[in-house]
C-alpha positions in Angstrom: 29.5 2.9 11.3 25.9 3.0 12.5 23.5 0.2 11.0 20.3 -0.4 11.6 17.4 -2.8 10.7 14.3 -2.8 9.0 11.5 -4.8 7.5 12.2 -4.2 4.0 9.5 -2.9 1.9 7.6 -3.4 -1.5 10.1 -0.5 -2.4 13.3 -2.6 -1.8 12.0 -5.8 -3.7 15.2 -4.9 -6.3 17.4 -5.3 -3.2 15.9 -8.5 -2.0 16.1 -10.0 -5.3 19.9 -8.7 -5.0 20.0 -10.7 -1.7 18.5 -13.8 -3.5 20.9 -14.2 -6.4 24.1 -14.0 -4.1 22.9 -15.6 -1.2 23.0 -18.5 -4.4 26.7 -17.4 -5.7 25.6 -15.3 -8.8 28.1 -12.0 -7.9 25.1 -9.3 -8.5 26.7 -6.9 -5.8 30.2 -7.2 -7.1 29.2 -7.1 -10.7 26.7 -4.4 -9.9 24.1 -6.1 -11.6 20.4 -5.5 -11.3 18.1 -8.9 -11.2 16.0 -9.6 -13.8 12.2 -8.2 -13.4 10.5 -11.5 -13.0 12.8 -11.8 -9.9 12.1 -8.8 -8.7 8.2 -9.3 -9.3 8.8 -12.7 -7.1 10.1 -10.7 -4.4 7.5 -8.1 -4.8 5.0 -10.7 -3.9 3.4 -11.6 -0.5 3.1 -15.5 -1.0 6.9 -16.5 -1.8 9.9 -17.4 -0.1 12.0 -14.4 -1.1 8.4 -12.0 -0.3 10.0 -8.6 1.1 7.6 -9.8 3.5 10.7 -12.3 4.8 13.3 -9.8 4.4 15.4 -7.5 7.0 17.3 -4.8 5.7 20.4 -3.6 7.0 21.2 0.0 6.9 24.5 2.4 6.7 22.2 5.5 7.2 19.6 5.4 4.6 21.7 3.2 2.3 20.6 -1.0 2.2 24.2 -2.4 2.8 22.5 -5.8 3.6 19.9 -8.3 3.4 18.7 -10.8 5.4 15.7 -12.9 4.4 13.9 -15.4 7.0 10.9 -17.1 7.5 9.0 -19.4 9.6 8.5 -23.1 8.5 5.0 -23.3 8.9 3.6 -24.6 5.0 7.0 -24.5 3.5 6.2 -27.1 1.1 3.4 -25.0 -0.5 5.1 -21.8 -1.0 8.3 -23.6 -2.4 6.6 -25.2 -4.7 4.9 -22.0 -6.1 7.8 -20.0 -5.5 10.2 -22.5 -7.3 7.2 -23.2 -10.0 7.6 -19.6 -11.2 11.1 -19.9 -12.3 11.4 -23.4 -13.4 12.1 -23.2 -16.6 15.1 -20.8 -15.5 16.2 -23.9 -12.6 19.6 -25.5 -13.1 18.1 -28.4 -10.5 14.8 -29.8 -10.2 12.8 -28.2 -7.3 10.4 -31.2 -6.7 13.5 -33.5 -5.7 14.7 -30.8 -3.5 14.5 -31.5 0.3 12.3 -29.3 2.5 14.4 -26.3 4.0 12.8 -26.3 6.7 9.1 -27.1 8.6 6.5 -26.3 11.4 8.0 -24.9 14.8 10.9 -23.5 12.8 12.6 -19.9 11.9 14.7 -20.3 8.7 17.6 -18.0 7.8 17.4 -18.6 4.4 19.8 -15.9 2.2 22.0 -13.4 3.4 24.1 -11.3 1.8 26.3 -8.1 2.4 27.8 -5.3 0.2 31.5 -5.8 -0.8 32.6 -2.8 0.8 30.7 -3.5 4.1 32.4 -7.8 4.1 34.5 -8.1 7.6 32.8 -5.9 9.4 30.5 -8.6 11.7 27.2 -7.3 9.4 27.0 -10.9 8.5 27.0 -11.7 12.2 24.7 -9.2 13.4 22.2 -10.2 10.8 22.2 -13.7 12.0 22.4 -13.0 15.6 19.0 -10.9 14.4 17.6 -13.5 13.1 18.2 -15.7 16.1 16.8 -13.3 18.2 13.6 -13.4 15.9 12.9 -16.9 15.8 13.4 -16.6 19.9 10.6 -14.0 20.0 8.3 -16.3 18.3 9.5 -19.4 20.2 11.1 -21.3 16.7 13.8 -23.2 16.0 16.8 -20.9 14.6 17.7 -22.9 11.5 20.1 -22.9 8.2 21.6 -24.4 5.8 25.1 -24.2 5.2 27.7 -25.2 1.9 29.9 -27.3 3.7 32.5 -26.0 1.4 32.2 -22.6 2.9 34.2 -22.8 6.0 34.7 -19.2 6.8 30.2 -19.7 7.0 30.4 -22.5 8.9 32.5 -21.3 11.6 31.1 -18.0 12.0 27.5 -20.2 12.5 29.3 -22.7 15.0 31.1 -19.5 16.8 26.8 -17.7 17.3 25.8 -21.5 18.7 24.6 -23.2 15.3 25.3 -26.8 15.2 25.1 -29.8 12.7 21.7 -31.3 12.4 22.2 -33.5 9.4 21.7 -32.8 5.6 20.2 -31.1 3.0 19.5 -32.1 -0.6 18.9 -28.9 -2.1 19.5 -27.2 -5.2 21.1 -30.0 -6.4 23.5 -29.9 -3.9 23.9 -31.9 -0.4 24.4 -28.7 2.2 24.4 -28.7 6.4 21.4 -28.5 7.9 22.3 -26.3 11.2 20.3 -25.7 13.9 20.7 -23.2 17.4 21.8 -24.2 20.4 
């Protein structure tokens, strides 16, 4: 197997949006399922969270096998609150109550997510250990959130050099907040 990664482009906002909605435990890969268009027109955007501006795309040749999206923390707040704001209506949770992921001097790896076929295969791990190396280029903080739930997660994060860094509150959930060694 020979992956590589790529900024994504306007062109793989579907993909993204795929990223989104599992990174979130909807099954769109499994289920082949397409995201809805106003999802898709979030990610198409420049000025939200899940912008194919954040995202890193992980290649199989020419095929997107995974996604990673990422961002720094600088004015969070802001572009949660408008990225959040366009869905609400949609929104299990509210969004205002929600914690901030993430702030200023940070790098957060917000949603991952890999094809079924590709699962077991370290992806996931490269794509982090991308992402680390990112927020090192820029001199950030490498941060996440992680389900505490999801110990096969949490272990791979502790096993790259992630540690606990208290809690989360976010949709409507309490989650690790994990930060790089």
């Amino acid at each position: 197997m020979n992956i590589a990664f790529r900024p994504a482009t306007i062109d793989d906002a579907p993909f993204v949006a795929t990223v989104m909605m599992e990174a979130v435990e909807i099954p769109m890969m499994e289920e082949k399922r397409t995201p809805e268009p106003h999802l898709i027109d979030i990610c198409r955007r420049t000025d939200t969270l899940y912008s194919y501006k954040n995202a890193i795309i992980i290649e199989d040749g020419e095929r997107p096998i995974a996604g990673l999206i990422s961002y720094e923390g600088a004015g969070y707040h802001e572009v949660k609150m408008r990225t959040f704001g366009m869905v609400k209506d949609k929104l299990p949770f509210d969004f205002e109550t929600m914690d901030d992921e993430t702030r200023e001097g940070e790098y957060y790896l917000d949603s991952l997510a890999v094809l079924p076929e590709y699962r077991g295969r370290g992806i996931g791990r490269r794509a982090i250990e991308h992402g680390v190396s990112i927020a090192r280029e820029r001199g950030l903080l490498p941060i996440l959130a992680c389900d505490p739930d999801n110990t096969n997660a949490y272990n791979l994060y502790k096993k790259i050099g992630f540690h606990e860094d208290g809690k989360l509150f976010i949709f409507g959930e309490t989650y690790l907040r994990m930060v790089f060694d």
